[in-house]
N, C-alpha and C positions, 0 to 999 in steps of 0.2 A: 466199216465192217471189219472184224478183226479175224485174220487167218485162221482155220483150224487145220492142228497139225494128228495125224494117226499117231500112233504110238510107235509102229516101225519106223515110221519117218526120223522122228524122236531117238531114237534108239540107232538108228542109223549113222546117223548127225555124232552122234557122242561118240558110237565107234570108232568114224572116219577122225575127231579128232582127238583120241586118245590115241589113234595110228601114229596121226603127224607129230602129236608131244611124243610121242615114245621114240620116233624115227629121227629128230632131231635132237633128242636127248644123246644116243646112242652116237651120230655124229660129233657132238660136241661144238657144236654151232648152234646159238643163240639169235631168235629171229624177234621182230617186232612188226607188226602191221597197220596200216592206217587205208579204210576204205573210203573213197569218194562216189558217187553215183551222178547220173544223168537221166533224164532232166532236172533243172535247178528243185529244191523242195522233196523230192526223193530220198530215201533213206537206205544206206546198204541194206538192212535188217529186214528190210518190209518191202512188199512185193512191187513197190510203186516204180521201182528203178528199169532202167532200159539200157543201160550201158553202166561200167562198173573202171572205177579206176581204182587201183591198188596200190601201194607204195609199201613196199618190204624191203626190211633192214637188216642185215643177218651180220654176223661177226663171230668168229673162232672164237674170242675169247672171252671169260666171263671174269663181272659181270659185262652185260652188255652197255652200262650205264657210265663203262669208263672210256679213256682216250682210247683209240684203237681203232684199226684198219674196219670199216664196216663196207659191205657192198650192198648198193641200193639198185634196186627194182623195181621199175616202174613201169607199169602195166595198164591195157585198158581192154575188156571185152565185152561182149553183149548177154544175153539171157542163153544162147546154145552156144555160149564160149571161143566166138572167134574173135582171135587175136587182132586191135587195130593199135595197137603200142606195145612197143617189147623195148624198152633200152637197160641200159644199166651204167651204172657210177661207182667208183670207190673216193671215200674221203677216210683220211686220220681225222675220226670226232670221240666228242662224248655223247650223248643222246642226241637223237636227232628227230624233228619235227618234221610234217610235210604240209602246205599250204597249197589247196587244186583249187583255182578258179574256171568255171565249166559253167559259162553262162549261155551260150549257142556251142552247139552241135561242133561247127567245125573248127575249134581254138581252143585247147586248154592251156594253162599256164600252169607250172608243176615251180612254185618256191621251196627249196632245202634250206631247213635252220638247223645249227646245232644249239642245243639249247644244254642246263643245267640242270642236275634232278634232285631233287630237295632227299631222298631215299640214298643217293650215295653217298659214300662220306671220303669222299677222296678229295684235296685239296683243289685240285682242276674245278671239280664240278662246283664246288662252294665259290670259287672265283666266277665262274660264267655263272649262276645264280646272281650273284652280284652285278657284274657288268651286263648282263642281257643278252638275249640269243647272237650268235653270228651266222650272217647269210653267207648259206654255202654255192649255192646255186638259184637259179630264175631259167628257167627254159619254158618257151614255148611251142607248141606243137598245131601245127594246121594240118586238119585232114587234107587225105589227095584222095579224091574221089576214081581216079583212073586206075591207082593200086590200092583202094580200099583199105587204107592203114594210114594212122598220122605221123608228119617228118617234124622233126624240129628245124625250125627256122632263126633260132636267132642262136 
């Protein structure tokens, strides 16, 4: 059965994100976003999700597609938005990828690749299109059921 959405809903939705482009443009920071969901088979977009992992990449300078200081954030919260993952990372990359494996409940595994973008035309990115992504990071995270929030462990 496929959602139906009202038309303020609708309307709503486009406002709130013509706020966030307009309020990020105006910064001068460049973000990129990659969502993950739980349980396995869940889709951000579609109501079937119960927990939400988000992985945002922002960086000062544009494009966002070249070498340059980026700050990653990684997140996780449920359908009334509480927080059970808040960290954050900086790397010197060029584009960067994220890889969530979320197959039970209490472990996810968050991989960072920098990867290549066939859209930029900077020397850098043409070379890491050639040689293949670089692992930036592998963290894993197991909830603690006692502060209701996941820690990284390794």
């Amino acid at each position: 059965m496929r959602p139906v959405y009202c038309a303020s809903s609708v309307k709503a939705l486009v406002g709130a994100m013509l706020i966030l482009l307009f309020a990020s443009s105006c910064s001068g920071s460049e973000y990129t976003t990659q969502h993950f969901s739980f349980p396995p088979g869940s889709k951000p977009h579609e109501s079937s999700w119960q927990y939400m992992a988000l992985v945002i990449v922002s960086s000062d300078e544009s494009p966002i597609t070249s070498k340059s200081k980026k700050v990653i954030e990684i997140k996780v919260n449920d359908r009334s938005n509480t927080v059970f993952l808040d960290d954050n990372y900086e790397f010197i990359c060029a584009s960067l990828r994220a890889n969530v494996v979320w197959e039970k409940f209490e472990e996810i595994k968050v991989e960072l690749f920098e990867v290549g973008n066939e859209y930029a035309k900077d020397l850098y990115n043409k070379q890491l299109l050639k040689s293949g992504p670089n692992r930036l990071l592998v963290a894993t995270y197991q909830y603690d059921q006692k502060h209701n929030k996941f820690n990284r462990i390794d």
